[in-house]
HTML snippet that shows the backbone in 3Dmol.js (N, CA, C, O; Angstrom):
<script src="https://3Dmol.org/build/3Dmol-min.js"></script>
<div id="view" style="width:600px;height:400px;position:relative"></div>
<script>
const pdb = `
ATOM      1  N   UNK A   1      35.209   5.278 -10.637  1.00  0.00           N
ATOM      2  CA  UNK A   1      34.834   5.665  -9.289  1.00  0.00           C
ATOM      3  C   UNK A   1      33.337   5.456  -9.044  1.00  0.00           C
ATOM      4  O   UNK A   1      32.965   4.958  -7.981  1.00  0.00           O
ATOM      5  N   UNK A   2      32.393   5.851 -10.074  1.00  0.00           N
ATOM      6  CA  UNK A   2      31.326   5.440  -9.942  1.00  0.00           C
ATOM      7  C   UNK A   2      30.583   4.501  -9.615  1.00  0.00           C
ATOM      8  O   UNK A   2      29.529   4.688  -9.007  1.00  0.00           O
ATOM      9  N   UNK A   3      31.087   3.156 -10.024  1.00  0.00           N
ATOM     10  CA  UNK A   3      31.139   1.787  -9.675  1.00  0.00           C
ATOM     11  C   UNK A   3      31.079   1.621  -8.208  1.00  0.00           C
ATOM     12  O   UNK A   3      30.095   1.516  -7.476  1.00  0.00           O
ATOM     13  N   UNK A   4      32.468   1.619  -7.908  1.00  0.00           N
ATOM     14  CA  UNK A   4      32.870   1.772  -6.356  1.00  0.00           C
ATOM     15  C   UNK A   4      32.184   2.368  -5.479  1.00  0.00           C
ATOM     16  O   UNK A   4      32.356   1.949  -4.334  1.00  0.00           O
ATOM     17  N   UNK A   5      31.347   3.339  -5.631  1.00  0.00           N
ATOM     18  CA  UNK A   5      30.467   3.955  -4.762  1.00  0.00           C
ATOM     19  C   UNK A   5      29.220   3.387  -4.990  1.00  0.00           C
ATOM     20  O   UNK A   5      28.501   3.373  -3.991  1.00  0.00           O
ATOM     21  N   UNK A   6      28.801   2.970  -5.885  1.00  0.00           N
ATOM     22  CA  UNK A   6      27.411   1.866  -5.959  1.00  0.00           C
ATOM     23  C   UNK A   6      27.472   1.560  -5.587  1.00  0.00           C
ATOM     24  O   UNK A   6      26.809   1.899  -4.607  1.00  0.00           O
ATOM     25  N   UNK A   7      28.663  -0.259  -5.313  1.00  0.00           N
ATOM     26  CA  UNK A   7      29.291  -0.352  -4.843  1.00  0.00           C
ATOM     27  C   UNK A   7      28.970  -0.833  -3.138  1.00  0.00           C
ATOM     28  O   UNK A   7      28.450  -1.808  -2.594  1.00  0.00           O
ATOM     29  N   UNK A   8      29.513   0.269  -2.750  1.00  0.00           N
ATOM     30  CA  UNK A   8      29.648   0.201  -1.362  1.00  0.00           C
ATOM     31  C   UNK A   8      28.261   0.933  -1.003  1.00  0.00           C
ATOM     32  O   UNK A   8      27.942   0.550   0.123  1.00  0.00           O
ATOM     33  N   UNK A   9      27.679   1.484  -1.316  1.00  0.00           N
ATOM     34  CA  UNK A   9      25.938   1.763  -1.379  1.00  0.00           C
ATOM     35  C   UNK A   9      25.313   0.306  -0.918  1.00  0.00           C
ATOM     36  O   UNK A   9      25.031  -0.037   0.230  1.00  0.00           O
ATOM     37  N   UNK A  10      25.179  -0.435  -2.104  1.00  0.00           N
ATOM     38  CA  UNK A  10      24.838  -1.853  -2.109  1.00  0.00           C
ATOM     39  C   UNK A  10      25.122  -2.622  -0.321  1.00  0.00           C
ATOM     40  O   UNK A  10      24.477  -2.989   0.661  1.00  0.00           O
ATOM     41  N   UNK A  11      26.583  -2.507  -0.838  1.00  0.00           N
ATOM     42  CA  UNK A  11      27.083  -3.040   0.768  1.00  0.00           C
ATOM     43  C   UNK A  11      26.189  -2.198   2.250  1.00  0.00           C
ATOM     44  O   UNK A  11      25.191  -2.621   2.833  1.00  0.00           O
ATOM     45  N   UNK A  12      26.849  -1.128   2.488  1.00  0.00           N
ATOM     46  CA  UNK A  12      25.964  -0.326   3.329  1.00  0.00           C
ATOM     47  C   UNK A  12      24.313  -0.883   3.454  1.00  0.00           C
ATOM     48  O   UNK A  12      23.862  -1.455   4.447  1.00  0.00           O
ATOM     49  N   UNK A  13      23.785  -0.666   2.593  1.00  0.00           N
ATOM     50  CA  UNK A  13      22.258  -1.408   2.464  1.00  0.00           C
ATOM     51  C   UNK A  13      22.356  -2.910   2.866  1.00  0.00           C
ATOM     52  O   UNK A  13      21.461  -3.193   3.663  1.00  0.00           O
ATOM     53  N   UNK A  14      23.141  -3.925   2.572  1.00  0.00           N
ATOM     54  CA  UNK A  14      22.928  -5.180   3.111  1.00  0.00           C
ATOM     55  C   UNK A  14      23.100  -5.175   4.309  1.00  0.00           C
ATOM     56  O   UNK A  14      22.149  -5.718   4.872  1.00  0.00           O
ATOM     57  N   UNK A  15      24.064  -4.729   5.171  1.00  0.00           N
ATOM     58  CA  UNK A  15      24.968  -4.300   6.058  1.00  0.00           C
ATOM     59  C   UNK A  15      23.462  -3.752   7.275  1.00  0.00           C
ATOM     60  O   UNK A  15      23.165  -4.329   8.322  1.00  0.00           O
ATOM     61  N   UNK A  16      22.837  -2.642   6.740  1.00  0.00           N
ATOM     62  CA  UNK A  16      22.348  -1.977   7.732  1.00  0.00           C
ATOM     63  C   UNK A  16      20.647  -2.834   7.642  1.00  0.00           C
ATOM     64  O   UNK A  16      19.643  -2.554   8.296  1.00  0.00           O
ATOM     65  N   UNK A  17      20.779  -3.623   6.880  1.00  0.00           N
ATOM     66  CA  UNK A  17      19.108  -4.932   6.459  1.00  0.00           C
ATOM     67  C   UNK A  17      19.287  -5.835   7.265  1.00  0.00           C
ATOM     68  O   UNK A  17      18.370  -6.541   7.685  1.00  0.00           O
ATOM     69  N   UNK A  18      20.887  -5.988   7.712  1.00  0.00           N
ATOM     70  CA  UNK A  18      21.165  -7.125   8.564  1.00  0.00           C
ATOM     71  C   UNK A  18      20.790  -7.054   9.876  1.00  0.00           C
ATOM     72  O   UNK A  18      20.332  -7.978  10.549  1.00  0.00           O
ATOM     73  N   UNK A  19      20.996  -5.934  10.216  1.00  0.00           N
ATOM     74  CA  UNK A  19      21.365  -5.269  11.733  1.00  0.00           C
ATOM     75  C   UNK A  19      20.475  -6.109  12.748  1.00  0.00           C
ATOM     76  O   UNK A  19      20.895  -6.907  13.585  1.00  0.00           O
ATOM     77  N   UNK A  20      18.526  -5.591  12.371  1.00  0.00           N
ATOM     78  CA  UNK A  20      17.859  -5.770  13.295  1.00  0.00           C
ATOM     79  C   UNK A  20      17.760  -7.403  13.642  1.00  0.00           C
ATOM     80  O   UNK A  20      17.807  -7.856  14.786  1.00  0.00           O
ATOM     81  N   UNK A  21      17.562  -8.475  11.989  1.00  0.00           N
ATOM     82  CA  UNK A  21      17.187  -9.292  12.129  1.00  0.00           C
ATOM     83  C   UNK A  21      18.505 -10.600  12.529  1.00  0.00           C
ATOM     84  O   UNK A  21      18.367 -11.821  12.447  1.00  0.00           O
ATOM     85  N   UNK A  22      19.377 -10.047  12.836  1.00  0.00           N
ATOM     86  CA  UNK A  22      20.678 -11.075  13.503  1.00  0.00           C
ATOM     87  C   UNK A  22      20.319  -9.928  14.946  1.00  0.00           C
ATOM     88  O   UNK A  22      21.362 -10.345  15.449  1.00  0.00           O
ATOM     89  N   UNK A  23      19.744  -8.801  16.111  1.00  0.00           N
ATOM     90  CA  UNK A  23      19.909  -8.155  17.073  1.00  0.00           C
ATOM     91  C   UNK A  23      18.975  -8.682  17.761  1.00  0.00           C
ATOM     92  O   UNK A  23      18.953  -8.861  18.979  1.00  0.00           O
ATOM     93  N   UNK A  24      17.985  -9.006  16.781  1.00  0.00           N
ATOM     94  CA  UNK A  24      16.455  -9.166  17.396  1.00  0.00           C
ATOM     95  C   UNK A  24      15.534  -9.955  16.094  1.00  0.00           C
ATOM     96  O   UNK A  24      14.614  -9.487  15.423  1.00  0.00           O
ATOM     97  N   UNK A  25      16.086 -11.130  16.047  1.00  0.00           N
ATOM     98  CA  UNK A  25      14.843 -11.734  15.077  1.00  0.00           C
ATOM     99  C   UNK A  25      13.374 -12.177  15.569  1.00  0.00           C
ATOM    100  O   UNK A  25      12.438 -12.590  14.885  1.00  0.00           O
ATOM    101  N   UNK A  26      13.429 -12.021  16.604  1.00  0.00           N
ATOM    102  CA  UNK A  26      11.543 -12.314  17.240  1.00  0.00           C
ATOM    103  C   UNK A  26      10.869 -10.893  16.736  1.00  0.00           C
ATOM    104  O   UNK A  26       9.742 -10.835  16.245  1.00  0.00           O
ATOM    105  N   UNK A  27      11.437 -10.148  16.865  1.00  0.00           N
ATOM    106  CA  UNK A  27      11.060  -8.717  16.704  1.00  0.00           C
ATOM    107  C   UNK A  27      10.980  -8.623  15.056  1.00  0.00           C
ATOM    108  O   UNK A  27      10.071  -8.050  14.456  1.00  0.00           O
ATOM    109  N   UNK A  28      11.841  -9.137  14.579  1.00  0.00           N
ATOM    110  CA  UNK A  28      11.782  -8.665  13.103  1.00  0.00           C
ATOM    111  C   UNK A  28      10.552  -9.918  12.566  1.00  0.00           C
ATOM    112  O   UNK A  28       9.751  -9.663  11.666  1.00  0.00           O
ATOM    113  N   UNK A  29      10.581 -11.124  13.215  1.00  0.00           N
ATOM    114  CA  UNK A  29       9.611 -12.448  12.529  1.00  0.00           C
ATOM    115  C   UNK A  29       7.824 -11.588  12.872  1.00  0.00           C
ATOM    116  O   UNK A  29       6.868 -11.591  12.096  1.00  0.00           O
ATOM    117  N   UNK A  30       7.877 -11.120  13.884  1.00  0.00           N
ATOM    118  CA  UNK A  30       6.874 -10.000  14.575  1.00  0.00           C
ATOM    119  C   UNK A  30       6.703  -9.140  13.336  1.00  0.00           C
ATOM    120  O   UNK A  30       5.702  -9.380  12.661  1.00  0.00           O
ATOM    121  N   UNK A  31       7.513  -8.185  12.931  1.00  0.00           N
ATOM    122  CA  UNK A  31       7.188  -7.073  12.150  1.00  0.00           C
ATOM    123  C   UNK A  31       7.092  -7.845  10.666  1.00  0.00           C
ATOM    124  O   UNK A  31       6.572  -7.057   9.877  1.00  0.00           O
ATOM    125  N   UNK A  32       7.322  -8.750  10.203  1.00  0.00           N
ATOM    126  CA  UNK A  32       6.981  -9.519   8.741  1.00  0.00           C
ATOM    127  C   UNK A  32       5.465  -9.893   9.193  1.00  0.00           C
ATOM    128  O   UNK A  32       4.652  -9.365   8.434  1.00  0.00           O
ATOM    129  N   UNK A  33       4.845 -10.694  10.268  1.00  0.00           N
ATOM    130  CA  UNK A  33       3.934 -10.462  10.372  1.00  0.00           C
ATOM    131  C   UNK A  33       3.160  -9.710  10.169  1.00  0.00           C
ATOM    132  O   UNK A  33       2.271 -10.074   9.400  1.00  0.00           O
ATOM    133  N   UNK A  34       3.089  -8.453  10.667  1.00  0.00           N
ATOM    134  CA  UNK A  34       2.799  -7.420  10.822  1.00  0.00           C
ATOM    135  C   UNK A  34       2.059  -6.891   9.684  1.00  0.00           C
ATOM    136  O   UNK A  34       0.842  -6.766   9.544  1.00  0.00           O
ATOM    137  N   UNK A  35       3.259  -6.531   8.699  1.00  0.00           N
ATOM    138  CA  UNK A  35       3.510  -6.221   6.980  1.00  0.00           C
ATOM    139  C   UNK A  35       2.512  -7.322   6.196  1.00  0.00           C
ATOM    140  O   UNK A  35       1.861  -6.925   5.230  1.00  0.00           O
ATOM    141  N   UNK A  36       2.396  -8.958   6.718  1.00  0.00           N
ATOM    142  CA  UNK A  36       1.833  -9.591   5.954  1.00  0.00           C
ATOM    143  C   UNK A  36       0.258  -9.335   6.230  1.00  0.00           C
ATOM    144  O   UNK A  36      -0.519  -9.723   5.358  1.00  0.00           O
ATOM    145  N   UNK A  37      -0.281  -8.688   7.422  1.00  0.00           N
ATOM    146  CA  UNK A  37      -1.869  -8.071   7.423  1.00  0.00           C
ATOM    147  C   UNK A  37      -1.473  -6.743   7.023  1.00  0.00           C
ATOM    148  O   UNK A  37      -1.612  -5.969   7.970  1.00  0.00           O
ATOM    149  N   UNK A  38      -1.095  -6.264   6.132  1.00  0.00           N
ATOM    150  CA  UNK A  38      -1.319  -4.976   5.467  1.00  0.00           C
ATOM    151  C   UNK A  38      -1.777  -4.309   4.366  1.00  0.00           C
ATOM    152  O   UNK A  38      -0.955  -4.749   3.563  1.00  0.00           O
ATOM    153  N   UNK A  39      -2.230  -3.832   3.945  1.00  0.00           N
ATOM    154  CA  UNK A  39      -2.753  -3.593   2.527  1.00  0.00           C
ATOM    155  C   UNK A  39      -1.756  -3.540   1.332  1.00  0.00           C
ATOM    156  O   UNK A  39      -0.646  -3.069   1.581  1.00  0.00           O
ATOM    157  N   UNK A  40      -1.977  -3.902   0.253  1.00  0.00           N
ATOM    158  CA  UNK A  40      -0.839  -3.054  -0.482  1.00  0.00           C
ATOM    159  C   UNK A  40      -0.430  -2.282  -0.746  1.00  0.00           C
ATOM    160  O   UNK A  40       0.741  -2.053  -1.050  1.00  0.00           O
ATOM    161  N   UNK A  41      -2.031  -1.136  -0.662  1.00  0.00           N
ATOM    162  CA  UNK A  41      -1.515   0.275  -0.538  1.00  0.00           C
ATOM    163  C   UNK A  41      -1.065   0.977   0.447  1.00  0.00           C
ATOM    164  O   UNK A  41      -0.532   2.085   0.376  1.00  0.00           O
ATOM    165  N   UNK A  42      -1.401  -0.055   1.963  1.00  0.00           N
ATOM    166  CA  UNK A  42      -0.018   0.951   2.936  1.00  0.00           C
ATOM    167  C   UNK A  42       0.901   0.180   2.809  1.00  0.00           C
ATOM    168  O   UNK A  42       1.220  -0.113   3.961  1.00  0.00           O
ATOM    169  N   UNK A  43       1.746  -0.513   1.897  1.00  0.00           N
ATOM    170  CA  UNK A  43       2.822  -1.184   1.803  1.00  0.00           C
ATOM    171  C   UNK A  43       3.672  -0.091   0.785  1.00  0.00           C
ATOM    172  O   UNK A  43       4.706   0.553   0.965  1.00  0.00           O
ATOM    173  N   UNK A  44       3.120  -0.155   0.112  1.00  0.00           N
ATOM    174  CA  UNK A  44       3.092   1.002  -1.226  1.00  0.00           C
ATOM    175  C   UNK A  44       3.369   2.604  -0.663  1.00  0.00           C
ATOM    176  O   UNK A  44       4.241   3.400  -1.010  1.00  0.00           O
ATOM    177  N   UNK A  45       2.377   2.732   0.247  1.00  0.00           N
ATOM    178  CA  UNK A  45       2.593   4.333   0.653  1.00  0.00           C
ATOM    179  C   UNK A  45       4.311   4.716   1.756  1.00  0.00           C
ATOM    180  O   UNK A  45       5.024   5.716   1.846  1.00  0.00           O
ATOM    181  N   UNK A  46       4.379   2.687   2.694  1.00  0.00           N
ATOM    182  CA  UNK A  46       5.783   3.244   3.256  1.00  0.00           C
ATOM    183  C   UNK A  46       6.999   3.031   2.438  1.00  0.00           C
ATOM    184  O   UNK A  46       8.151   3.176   2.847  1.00  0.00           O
ATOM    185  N   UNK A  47       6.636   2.667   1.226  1.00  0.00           N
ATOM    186  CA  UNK A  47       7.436   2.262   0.217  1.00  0.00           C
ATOM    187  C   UNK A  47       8.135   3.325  -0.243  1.00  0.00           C
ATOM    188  O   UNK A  47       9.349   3.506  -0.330  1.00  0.00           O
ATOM    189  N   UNK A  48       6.845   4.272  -0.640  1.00  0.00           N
ATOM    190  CA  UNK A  48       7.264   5.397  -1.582  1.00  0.00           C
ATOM    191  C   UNK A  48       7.458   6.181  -0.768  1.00  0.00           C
ATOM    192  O   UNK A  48       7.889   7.180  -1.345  1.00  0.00           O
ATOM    193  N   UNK A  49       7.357   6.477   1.089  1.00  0.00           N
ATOM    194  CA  UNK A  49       7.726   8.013   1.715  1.00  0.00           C
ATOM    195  C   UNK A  49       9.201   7.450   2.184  1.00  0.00           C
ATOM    196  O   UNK A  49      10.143   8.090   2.651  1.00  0.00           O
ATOM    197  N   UNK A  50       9.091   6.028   1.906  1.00  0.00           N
ATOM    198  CA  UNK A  50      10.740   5.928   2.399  1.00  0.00           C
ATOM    199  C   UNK A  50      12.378   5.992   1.047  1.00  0.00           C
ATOM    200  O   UNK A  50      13.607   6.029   1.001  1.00  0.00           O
ATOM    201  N   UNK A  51      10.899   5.960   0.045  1.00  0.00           N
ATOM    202  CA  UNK A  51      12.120   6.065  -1.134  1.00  0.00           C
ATOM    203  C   UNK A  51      12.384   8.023  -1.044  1.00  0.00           C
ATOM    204  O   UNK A  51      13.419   8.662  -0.856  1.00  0.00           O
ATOM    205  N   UNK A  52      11.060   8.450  -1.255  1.00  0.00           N
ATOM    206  CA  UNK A  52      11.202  10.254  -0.644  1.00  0.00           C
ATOM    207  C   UNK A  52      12.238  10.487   0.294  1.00  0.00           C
ATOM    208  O   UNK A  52      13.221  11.216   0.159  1.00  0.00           O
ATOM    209  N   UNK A  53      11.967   9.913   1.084  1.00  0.00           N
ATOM    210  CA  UNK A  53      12.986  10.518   2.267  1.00  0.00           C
ATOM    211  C   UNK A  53      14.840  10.052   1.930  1.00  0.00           C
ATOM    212  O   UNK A  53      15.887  10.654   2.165  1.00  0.00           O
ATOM    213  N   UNK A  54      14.633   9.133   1.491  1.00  0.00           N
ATOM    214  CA  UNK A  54      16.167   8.505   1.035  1.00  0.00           C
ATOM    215  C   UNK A  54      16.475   9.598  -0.044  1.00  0.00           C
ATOM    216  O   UNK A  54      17.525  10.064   0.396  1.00  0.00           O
ATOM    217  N   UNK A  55      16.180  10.314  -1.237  1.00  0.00           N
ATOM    218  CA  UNK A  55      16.181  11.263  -2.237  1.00  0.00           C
ATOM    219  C   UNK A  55      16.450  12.232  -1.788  1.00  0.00           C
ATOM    220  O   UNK A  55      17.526  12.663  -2.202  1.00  0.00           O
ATOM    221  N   UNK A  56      15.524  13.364  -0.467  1.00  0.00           N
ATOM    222  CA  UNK A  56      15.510  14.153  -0.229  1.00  0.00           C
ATOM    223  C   UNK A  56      17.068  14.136   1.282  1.00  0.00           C
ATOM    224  O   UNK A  56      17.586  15.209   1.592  1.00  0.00           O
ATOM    225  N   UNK A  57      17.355  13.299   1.710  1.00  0.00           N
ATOM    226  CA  UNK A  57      18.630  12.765   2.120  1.00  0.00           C
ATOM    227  C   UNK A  57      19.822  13.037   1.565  1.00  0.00           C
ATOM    228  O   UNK A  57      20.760  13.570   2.158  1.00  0.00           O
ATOM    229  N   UNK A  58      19.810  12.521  -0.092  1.00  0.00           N
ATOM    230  CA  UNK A  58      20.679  12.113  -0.920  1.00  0.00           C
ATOM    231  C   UNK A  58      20.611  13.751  -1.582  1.00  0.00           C
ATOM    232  O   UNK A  58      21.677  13.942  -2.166  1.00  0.00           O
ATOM    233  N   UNK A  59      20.183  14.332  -1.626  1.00  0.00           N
ATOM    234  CA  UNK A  59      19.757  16.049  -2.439  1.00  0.00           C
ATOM    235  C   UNK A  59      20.693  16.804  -1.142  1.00  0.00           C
ATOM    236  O   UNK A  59      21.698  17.421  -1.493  1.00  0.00           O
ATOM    237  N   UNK A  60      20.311  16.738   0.514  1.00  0.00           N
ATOM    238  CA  UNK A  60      20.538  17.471   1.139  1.00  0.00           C
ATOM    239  C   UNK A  60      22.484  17.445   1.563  1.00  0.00           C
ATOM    240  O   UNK A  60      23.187  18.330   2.049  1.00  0.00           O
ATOM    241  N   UNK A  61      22.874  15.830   1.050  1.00  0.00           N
ATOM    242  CA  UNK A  61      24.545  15.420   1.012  1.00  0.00           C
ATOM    243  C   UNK A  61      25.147  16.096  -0.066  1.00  0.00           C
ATOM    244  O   UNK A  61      26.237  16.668  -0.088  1.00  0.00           O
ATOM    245  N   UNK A  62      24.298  15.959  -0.971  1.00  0.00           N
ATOM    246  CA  UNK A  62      25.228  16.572  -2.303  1.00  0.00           C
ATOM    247  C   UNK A  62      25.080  17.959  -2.403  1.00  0.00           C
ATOM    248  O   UNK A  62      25.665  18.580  -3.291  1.00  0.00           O
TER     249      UNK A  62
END
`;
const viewer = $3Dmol.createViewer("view");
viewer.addModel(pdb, "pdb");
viewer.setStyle({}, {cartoon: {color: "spectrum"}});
viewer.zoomTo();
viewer.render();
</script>
């Protein structure tokens, strides 16, 4: 069972990566821009409050 829910984790994540840039790719070619004048450390900082928030997500389901 464990598998299977990775799994479909994986999927979900490709699935919801897809969304903006097949809805609105000017917008998403825009925001890679964006990201490419950025530091590494604010790349790094939305890196790590978005891995936080995915954890503290994943704590508040279970």
């Amino acid at each position: 069972m464990m598998w299977h829910d990775f799994l479909v984790a994986i999927s979900l994540v490709l699935v919801i990566e897809g969304i903006m840039p097949f809805l609105n790719p000017e917008r998403t070619r825009k925001t890679f821009e964006m990201m490419l004048q950025m530091s590494n450390g604010a790349l790094r900082f939305i890196g790590l409050t978005s891995m936080v928030l995915g954890v503290i997500f994943l704590y508040i389901l279970k």
